[in-house]
C-alpha positions in Angstrom: -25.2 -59.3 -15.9 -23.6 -56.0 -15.6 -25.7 -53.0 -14.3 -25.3 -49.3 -14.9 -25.1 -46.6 -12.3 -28.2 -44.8 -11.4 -27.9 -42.0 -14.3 -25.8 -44.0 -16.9 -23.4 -41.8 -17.3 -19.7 -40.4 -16.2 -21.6 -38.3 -13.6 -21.7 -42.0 -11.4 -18.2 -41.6 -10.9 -18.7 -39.7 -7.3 -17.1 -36.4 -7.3 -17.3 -35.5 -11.0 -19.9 -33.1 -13.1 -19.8 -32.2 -16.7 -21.0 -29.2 -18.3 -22.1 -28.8 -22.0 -22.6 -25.7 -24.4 -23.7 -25.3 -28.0 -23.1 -22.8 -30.3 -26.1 -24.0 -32.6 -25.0 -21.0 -35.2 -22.0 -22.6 -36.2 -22.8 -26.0 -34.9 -19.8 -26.6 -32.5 -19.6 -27.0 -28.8 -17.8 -27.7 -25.8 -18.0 -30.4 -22.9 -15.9 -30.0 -19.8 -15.4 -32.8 -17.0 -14.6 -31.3 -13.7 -13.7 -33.0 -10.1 -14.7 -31.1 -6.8 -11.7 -31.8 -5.8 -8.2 -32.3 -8.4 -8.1 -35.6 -9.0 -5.1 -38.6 -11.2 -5.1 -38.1 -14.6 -3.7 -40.2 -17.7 -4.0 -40.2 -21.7 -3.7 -42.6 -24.7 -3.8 -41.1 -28.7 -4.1 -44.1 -31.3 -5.6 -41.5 -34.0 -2.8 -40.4 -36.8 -4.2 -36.1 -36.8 -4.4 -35.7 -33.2 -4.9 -31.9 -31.5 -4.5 -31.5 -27.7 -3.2 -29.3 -24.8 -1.0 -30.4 -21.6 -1.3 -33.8 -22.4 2.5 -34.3 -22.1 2.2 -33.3 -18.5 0.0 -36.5 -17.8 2.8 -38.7 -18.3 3.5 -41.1 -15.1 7.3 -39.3 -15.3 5.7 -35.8 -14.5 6.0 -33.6 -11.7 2.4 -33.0 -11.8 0.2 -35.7 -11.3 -3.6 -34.1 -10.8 -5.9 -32.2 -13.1 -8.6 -29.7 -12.2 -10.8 -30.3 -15.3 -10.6 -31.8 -19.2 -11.9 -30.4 -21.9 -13.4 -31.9 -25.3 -14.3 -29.5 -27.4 -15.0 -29.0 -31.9 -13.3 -26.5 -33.3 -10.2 -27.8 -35.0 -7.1 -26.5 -33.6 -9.1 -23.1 -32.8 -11.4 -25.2 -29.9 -8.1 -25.8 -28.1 -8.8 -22.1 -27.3 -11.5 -23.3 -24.9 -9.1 -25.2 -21.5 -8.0 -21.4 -21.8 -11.3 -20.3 -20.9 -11.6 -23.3 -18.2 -8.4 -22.3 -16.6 -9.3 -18.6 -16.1 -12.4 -19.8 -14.5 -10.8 -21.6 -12.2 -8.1 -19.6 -11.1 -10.5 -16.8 -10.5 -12.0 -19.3 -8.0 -8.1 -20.0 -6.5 -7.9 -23.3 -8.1 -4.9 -24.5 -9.6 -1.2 -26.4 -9.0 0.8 -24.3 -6.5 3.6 -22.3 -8.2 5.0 -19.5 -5.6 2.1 -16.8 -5.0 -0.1 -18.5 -7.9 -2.2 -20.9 -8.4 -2.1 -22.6 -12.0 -5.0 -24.7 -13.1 -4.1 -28.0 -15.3 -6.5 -28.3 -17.8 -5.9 -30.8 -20.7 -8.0 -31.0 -23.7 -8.4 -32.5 -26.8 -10.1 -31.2 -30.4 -12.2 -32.8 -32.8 -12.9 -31.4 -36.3 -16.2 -30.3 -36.8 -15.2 -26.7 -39.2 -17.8 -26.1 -42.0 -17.8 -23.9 -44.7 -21.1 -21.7 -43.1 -19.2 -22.1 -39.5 -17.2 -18.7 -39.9 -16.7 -15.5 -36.9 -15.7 -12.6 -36.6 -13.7 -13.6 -33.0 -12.6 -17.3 -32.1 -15.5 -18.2 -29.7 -13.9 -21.2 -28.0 -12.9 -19.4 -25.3 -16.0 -18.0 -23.8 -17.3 -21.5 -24.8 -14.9 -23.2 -22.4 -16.0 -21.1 -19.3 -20.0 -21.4 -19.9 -19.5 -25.5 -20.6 -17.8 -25.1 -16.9 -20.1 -22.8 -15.4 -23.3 -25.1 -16.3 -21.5 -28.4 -15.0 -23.5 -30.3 -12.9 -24.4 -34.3 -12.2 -27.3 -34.5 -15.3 -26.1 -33.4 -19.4 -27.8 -33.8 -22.7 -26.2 -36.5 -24.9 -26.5 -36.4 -28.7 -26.5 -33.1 -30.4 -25.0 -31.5 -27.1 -21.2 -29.7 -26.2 -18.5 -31.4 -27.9 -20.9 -33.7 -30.2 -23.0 -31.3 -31.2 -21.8 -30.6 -35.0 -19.9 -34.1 -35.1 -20.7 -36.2 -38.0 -19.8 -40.3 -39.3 -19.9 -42.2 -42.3 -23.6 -43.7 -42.2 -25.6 -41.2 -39.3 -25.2 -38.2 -37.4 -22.4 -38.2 -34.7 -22.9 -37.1 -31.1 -22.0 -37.0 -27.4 -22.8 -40.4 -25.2 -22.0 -41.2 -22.2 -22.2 -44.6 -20.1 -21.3 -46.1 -16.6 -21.2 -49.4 -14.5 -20.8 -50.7 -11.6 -18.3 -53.0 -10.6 -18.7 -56.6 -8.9 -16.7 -55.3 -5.9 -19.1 -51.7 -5.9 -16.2 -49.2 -7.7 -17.9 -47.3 -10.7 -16.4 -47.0 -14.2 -17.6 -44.5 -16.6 -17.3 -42.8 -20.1 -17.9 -39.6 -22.0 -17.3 -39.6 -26.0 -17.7 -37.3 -28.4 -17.9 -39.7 -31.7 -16.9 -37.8 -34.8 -15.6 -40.7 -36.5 -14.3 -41.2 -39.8 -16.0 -45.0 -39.8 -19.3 -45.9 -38.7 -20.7 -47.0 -35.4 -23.4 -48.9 -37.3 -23.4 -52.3 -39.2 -24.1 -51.3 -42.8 -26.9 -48.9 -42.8 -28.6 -50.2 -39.1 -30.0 -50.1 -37.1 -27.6 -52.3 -35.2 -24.4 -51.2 -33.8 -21.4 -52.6 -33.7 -21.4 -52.0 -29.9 -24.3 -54.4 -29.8 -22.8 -57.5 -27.4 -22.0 -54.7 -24.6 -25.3 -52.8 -24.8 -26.9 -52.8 -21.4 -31.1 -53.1 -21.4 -31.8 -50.6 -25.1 -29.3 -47.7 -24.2 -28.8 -47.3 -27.5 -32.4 -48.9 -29.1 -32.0 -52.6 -28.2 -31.5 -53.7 -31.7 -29.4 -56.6 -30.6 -26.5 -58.1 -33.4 -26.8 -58.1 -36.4 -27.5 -60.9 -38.7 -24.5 -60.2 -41.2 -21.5 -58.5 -41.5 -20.5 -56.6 -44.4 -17.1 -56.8 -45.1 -16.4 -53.4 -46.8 -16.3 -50.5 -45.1 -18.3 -47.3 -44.7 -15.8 -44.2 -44.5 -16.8 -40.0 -44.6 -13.8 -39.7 -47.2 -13.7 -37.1 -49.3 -17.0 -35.3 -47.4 -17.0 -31.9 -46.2 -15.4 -31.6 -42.6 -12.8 -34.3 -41.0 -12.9 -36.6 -38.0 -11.6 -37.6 -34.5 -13.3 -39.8 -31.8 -12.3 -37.9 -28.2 -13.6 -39.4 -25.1 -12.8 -39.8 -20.7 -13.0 -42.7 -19.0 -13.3 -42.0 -15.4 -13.2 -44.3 -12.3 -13.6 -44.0 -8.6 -10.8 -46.1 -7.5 -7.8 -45.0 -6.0 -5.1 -45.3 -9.3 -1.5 -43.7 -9.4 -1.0 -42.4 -12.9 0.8 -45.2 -14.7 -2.2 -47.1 -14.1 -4.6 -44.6 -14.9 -2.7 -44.7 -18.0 -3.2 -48.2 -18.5 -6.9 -47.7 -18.2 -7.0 -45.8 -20.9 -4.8 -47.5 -23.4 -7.4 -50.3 -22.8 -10.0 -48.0 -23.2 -9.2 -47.4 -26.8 -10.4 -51.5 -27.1 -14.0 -49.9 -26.5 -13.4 -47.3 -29.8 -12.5 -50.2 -31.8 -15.5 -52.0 -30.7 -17.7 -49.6 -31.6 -16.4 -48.0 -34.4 -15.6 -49.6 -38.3 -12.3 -48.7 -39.0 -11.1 -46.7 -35.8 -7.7 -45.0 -34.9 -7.2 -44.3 -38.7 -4.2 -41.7 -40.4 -7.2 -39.3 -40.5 -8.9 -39.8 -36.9 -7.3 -37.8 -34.1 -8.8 -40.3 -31.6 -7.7 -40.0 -28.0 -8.8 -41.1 -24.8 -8.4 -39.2 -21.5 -8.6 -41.1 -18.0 -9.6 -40.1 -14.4 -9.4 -41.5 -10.8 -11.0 -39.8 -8.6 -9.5 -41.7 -5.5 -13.1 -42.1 -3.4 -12.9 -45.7 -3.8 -10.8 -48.5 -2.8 -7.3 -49.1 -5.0 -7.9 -52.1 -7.2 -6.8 -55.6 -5.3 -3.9 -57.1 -7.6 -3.5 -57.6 -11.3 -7.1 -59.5 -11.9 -8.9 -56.7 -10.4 -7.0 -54.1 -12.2 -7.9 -55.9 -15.3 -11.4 -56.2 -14.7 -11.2 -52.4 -14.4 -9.4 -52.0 -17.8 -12.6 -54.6 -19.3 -15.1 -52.3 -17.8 -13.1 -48.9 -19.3 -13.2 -50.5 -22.4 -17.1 -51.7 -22.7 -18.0 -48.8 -21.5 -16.5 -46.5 -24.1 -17.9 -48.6 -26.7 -21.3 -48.2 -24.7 -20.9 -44.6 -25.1 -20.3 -44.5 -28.7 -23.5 -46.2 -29.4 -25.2 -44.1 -27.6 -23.6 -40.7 -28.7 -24.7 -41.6 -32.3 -28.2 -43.3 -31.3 -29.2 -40.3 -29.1 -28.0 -37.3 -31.5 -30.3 -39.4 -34.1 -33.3 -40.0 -32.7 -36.8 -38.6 -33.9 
């Protein structure tokens, strides 16, 4: 039986934190994923309306191969505003990849859209956002109606941020850190099971178990007010060189589609970061390596569920 690590979240991966904020006026938010140290990052977009930042640099061809942070934030194309943020933080603090006399902080980040008609300012907030999401990162976050998920929305129930780890056979840790604001539903018809149900893990996400029947049509937030785009991390402590922390996440996405009725649609933006940290052992062969993509992926799916149970409950 699989187990979790001891908080259930990315946060078991050793060396990471994540840092929330809410801007409860306008129902937005940010979440930002930083290493103490820069660590191997890759990306994998399966969504057809995707918005992002410096995620051509995480290509296993690139010159640069570590990120200081990475950033999920709401905000349409405006929240991409908030890395911005993250990087001046960090460079104020001397982080960043060495170019002559300066330091350059790589910060990647990906959007959802969570824009409502009341959600207007007089100055694009994302920015500010961005740097107190970093300044408040630490081991323990809210999940639910917190940083990036806190105005996210699906077709049946409120979305939300979830997060969820586990711990390898051989002691590595996998974990995950979604922001669901998915066009589709996480739940079977109208619940309370989820579709996430043979991964959960104890009652993460209310211990409803499968359900007894499966509709076949399909719940969809088309033609409501806002859009859509599922963004997440999955994050390891094993020692991976960038192709394969690129391959991690492509078999990450497995854990959207497991979770979420339809996924990776035209109108989803969905995208799924990955990070090795490099405390750990590199994986031993092919079979471990896979095991490692299986966990990535149940784990996402994990984190979906509980995103959407958490940021509905009560």
């Amino acid at each position: 039986m699989p187990r979790t690590g001891p908080r259930n979240l990315i946060t078991d991966v050793d060396g990471l934190r994540v840092g929330n904020v809410s801007h409860e006026r306008i129902a937005t938010g940010v979440t930002v994923l930083i290493g103490d140290r820069p660590f191997v990052a890759g990306v994998h977009v399966m969504g057809g309306a995707p918005g992002t930042r410096e995620t051509d640099l995480l290509a296993p061809d690139r010159t640069v191969q570590e990120v200081d942070a990475l950033v999920l934030s709401g905000g349409s194309a405006f929240g991409l505003d908030a890395a911005s943020g993250v990087a001046d933080a960090l460079a104020e603090t001397g982080r960043g990849f060495a170019v002559g006399p300066h330091r350059v902080p790589i910060v990647p980040g990906a959007i959802l859209f969570d824009l409502q008609e009341d959600g207007r300012w007089d100055e694009n907030p994302y920015k500010a956002l961005g740097r107190a999401a970093l300044d408040g990162a630490g081991e323990e976050f809210a999940l639910g109606r917190a940083g990036a998920g806190t105005g996210a929305t699906t077709a049946t129930a409120r979305g939300g941020l979830g997060s969820a780890s586990e711990v390898l056979p051989g002691g590595g840790v996998v974990g995950a850190l979604v922001a669901v604001n998915a066009l589709g539903s996480a739940l079977v018809g109208s619940g309370p099971q989820y579709w996430a149900a043979p991964w959960e893990i104890g009652d993460e996400f209310g211990g409803h178990g499968a359900a007894s029947d499966y509709p076949l049509e399909i719940r969809t937030k088309i033609g409501a007010l806002g859009g859509s785009t599922t963004i997440g991390i999955v994050a390891t402590d094993a020692a991976l060189t960038q192709a394969e922390a690129t391959r991690m996440a492509v078999a990450a996405h497995d854990g959207l589609a497991r979770a979420i009725v339809p996924a990776h649609t035209p109108l989803d933006g969905d995208l799924i970061f990955a990070a090795a940290t490099g405390t750990g052992p590199r994986p031993d062969g092919p079979v471990e390596m896979a095991l490692l993509c299986h966990a990535a992926a149940t784990c996402v799916a994990r984190a979906v569920a509980r995103g959407v149970f958490e940021a509905n409950r009560g």
